[in-house]
Residue, then its C-alpha position, 0 to 999 in steps of 0.5 A: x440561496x444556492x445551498x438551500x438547493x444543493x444536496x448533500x453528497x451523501x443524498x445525490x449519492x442515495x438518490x442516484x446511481x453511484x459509479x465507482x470513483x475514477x480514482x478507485x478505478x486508476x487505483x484498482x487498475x495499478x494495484x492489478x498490474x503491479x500484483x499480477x507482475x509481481x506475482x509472475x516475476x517471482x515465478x521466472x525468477x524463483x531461483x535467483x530469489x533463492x540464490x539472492x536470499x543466502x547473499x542476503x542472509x535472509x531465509x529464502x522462505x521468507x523472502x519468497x512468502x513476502x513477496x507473495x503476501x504482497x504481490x497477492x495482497x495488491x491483487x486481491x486489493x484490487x479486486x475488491x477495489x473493483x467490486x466495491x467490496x468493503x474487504x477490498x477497501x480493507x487490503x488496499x488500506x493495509x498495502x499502502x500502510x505496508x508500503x509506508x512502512x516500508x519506505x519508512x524503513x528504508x529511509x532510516x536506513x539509509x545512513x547506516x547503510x550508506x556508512x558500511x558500504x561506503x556510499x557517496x553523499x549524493x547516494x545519500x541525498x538521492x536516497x532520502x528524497x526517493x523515499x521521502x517521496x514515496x511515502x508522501x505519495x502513499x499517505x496521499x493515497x491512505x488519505x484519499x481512501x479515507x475520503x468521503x466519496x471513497x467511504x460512500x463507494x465501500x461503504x465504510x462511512x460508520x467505519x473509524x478512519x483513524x482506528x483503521x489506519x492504525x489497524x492497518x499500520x499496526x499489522x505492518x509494524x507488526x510483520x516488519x518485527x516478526x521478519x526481524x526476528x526471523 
């Protein structure tokens, strides 16, 4: 008899005013203060990334425009988290799947590493829990943008999930090889 009475989210939602999730909020939160740390951070230190980027043998250019790409792209994110805009959803999405991949990785590599520089065994074990964490903990965050409350506040809810995780994850597989012929 109770489900006769109860509405459907997607009817309380239209029916009602509708806030922005508090886990949008928390999220939105975060992704401005680690963008905008970021983005100051890589202003004090500009010329220790310069002299970092020859002991890496990494273009300084690169180094710095990625940092800044991902710095900007979380404040940016955020933002649009913040308003509710459909764009924001969009950045939000493709800095957890860059950050996916990029814990990805970095947890293939581990054993290469370790292997040229020496590294212990615990550095390995240390490494690959450190970085299998991170990205469980952001493909939690890619499923909870996905979800349906999220959908209703950015209203992507015609927008394919699916298709969009693989936008997102294909632009970030995509930088990762383009930095690798760099």
């Amino acid at each position: 008899m109770s489900e006769l009475f109860r509405k459907s989210l997607q009817e309380e939602i239209a029916e009602s005013s509708y806030d922005r999730p508090a886990g949008i909020s928390f999220l939105a939160v975060i992704l401005a203060i680690g963008g905008g740390l970021g983005i100051v951070l890589q202003l004090i230190a500009f010329s220790k990334l310069e002299d970092l980027s020859e002991v890496l043998g990494v273009s300084a250019v690169l180094m710095q425009g990625a940092l800044l790409l991902l710095s900007g792209s979380a404040l940016a994110a955020a933002v649009g988290m913040w308003i509710g805009a459909k764009w924001g959803w969009w950045l939000a999405l493709f800095y957890i799947a860059y950050a996916v991949t990029r814990n990805a990785n970095a947890f293939l590599s581990i054993s290469s590493l370790a292997d040229q520089f020496g590294a212990s065994g615990e550095f390995r074990s240390t490494n690959y829990v450190k970085y299998g964490i991170r990205m469980v903990w952001n493909a939690l965050l890619l499923a909870y943008l996905c979800r349906e409350n999220a959908s209703f506040y950015f209203r992507t809810t015609e927008t394919s999930k699916w298709k969009a995780l693989g936008i997102v994850f294909g632009i970030s597989i995509g930088l990762f090889g383009l930095a690798a012929l760099l």
